[in-house]
C-alpha positions in Angstrom: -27.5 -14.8 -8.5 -30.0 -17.5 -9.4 -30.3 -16.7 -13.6 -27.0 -14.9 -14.0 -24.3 -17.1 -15.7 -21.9 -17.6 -14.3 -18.0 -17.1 -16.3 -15.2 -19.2 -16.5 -12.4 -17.8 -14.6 -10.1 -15.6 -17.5 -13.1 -15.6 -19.9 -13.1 -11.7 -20.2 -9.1 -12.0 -21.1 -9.1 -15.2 -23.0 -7.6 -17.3 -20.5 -9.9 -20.1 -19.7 -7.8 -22.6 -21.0 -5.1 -22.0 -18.4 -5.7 -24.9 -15.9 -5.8 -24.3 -12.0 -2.3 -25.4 -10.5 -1.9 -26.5 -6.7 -1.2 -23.7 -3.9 2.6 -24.3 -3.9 3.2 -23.8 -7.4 0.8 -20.6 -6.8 3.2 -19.2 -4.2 6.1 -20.4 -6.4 5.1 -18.0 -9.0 4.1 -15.3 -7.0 7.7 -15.5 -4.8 9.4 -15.1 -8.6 6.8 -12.0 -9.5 8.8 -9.0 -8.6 5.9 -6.3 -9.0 3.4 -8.6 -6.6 6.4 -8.9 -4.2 7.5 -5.3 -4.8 3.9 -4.2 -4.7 3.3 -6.0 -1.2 6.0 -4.7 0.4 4.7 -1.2 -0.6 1.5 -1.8 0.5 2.4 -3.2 3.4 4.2 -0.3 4.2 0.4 1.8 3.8 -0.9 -0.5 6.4 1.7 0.0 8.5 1.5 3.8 8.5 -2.4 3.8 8.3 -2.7 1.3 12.0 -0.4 3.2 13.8 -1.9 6.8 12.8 -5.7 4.9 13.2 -4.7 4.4 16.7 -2.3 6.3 18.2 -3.1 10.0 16.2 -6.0 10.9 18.6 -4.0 9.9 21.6 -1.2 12.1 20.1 -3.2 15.2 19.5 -5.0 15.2 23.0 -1.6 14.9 24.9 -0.7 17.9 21.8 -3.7 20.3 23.4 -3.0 19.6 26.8 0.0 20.2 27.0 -0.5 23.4 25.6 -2.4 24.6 28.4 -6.1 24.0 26.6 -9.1 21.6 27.1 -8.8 18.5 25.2 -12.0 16.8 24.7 -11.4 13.3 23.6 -15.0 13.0 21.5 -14.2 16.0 19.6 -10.9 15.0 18.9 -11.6 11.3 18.0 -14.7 13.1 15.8 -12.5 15.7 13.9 -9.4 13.2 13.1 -12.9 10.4 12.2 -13.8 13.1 9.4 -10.4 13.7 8.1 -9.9 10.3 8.0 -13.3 9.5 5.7 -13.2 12.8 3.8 -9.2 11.8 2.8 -9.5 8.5 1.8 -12.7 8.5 -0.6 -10.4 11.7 -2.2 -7.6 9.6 -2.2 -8.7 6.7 -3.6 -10.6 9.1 -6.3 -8.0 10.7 -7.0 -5.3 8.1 -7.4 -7.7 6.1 -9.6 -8.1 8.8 -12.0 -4.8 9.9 -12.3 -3.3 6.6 -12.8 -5.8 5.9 -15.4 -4.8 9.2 -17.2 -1.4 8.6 -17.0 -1.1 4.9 -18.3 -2.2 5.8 -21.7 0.7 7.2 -21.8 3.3 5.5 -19.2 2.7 2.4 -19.0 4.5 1.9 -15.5 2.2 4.7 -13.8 0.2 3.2 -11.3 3.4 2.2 -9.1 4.9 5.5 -10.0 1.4 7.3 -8.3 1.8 5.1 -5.3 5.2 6.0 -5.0 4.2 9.8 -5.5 1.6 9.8 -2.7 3.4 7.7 0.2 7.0 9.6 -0.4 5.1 12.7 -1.0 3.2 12.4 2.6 6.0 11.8 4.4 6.9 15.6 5.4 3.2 16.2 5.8 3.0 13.5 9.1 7.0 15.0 10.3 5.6 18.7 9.8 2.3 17.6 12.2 4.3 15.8 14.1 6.4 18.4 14.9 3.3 21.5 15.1 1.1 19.5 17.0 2.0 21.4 20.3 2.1 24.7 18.6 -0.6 25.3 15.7 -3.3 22.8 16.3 -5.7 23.8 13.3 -2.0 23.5 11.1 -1.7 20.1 12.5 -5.1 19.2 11.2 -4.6 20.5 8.0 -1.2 18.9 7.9 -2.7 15.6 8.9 -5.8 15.8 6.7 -3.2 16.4 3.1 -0.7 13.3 4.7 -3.7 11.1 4.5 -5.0 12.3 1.0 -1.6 11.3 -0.3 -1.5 8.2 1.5 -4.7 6.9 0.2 -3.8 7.2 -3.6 -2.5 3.9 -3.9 -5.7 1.5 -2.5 -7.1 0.9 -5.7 -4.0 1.6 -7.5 -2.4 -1.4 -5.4 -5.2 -3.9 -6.3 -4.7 -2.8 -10.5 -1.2 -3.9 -10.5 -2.3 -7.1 -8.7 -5.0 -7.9 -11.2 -2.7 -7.1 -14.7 0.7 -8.6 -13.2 -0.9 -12.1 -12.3 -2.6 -15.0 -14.0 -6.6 -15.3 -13.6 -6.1 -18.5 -12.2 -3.5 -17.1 -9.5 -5.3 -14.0 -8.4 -7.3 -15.5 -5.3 -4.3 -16.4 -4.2 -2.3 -13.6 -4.9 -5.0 -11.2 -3.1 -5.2 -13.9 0.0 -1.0 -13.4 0.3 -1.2 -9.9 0.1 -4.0 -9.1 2.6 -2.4 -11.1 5.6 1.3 -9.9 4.6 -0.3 -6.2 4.9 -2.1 -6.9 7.7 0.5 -9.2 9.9 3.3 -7.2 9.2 1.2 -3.7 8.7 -1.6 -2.3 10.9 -1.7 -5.5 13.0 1.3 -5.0 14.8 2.0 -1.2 14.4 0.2 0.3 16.8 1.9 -1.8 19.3 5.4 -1.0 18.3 5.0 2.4 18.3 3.5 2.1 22.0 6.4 0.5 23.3 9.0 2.7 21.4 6.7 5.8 23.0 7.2 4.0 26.6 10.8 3.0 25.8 11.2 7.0 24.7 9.6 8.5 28.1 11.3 6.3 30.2 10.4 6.5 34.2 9.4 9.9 33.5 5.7 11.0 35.1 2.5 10.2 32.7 2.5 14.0 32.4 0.5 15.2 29.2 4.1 16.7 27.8 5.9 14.1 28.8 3.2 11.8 26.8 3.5 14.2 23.7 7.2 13.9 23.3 7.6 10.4 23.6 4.5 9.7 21.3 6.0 12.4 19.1 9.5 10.5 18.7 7.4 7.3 18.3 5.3 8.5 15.2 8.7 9.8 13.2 9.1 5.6 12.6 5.8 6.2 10.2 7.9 8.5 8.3 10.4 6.5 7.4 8.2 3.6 6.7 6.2 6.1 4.5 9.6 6.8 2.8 10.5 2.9 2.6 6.9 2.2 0.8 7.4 4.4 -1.5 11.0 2.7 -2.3 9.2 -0.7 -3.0 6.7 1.3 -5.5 9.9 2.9 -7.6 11.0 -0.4 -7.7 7.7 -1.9 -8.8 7.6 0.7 -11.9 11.1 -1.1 -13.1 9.4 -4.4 -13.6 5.6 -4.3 -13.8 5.6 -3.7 -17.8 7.6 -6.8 -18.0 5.7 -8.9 -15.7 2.2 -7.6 -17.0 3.6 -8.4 -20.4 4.6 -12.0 -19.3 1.4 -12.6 -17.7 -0.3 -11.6 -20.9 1.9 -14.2 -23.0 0.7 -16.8 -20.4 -2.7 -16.2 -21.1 -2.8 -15.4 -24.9 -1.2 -19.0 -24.7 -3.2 -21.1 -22.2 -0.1 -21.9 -20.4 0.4 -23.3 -16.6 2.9 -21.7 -16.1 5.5 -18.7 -17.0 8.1 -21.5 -17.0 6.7 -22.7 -20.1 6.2 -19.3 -22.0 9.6 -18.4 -21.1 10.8 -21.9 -22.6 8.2 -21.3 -25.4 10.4 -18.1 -26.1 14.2 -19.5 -25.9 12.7 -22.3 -28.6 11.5 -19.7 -30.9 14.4 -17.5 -30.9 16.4 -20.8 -31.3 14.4 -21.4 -34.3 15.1 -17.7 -35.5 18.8 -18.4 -35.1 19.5 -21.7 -37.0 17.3 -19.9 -40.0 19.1 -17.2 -39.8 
């Protein structure tokens, strides 16, 4: 740290002479970036899914075992859905990074496409263990354990698009908005919810192990959906992120503030092409 030098912000890309604007015109041109909304959104969605299943999945499959009739030991439990969780989300990530990087040589929307893929794709993975849980525990594992895998392809994916669809200047900001949208709207309040739609669900019915299952049950379909909305906001991302990337690589090749004045930059040259022509 001491004898390393230290680069100007954009060197790598060129865009060091793009000056450093004030906060509100930051979130000015982030509100008008559809692929870092769109992007958000999705991975707000992740967050979402991810808190509630963090904290409520153990709960579910212990009330899932007992009222089956079986011992449910809550350290095994908690230690078995622990591994799944670590073992699926280094494959995850692994595996999302290296597809998307296969598939953008030749697509160049890809990465939102893979995100899409994973959360839409591990959607009927959490309904079918949602819906074995009671019957086929081991299933229910396995079930769980491929859900995750798929919902973990888009971490490093989601932080790409972020990097390649904003301005060097911008990205500190850009990755500050993103984290606490994620997390207020995500996994910070999702656990929550889904308690009080599991209470809401089982009523002033006994705090009987089945009764416990089938509320939580009902509760944890919401992560489906959500799942399936997430994936929406990807799709949508993969309709704009070649544009956006391309604009925030006109801003740079052209030291510019802002993508105001590329896009005005643009109108005067084709204006110039036009009375030539």
């Amino acid at each position: 740290m001491l004898v390393v030098h230290e680069p100007e912000r954009g060197e790598s890309e060129g865009g060091t002479k793009i000056e450093t604007t004030t906060v509100k015109l930051d979130l000015i041109y982030l509100a008008r970036n559809k692929s870092f909304v769109l992007t958000t959104i999705g991975f707000t969605c992740v967050a979402f899914v991810t808190g509630a299943l963090a904290f409520w999945a153990p709960v579910f499959m212990l009330d899932a075992i007992a009222s089956q009739g079986k011992p449910a030991d809550k350290g095994q439990v908690s230690l078995i859905f622990g591994l799944i969780t670590c073992i699926a989300g280094f494959l995850g990530v692994g595996i999302g990074s290296e597809v998307g990087r296969r598939l953008k040589k030749k697509y160049p929307n890809a990465d939102p496409l893979v995100c899409a893929f994973g959360l839409i794709s591990c959607s009927p993975f959490l309904f079918l263990a949602a819906v074995f849980a009671n019957k086929q525990t081991e299933l229910t594992w396995v079930l769980i354990f491929v859900g995750e895998v798929l919902l973990c392809l888009n971490w490093a994916l989601v932080t790409d698009v972020l990097l390649y669809v904003v301005i060097p200047t911008r990205r500190s900001t850009a990755e500050a908005v993103q984290i606490l949208t994620s997390h207020l709207f995500g996994d910070a309040g999702s656990p929550y919810l889904m308690g009080v739609v599991a209470d809401q669900v089982r009523g002033v019915r006994p705090k009987t192990p089945n009764n416990e299952f089938q509320s939580l049950q009902k509760a944890l379909y919401m992560t489906v959906f959500v799942a399936v909305l997430g994936g929406a906001g990807f799709l949508a991302t993969s309709l704009y992120v070649k544009e956006d990337r391309a604009r925030a690589d006109s801003i740079i090749r052209a030291g510019l503030e802002s993508e105001e004045d590329v896009q005005d930059g643009r109108s005067h040259a084709t204006g110039q092409r036009s009375a030539i022509a």
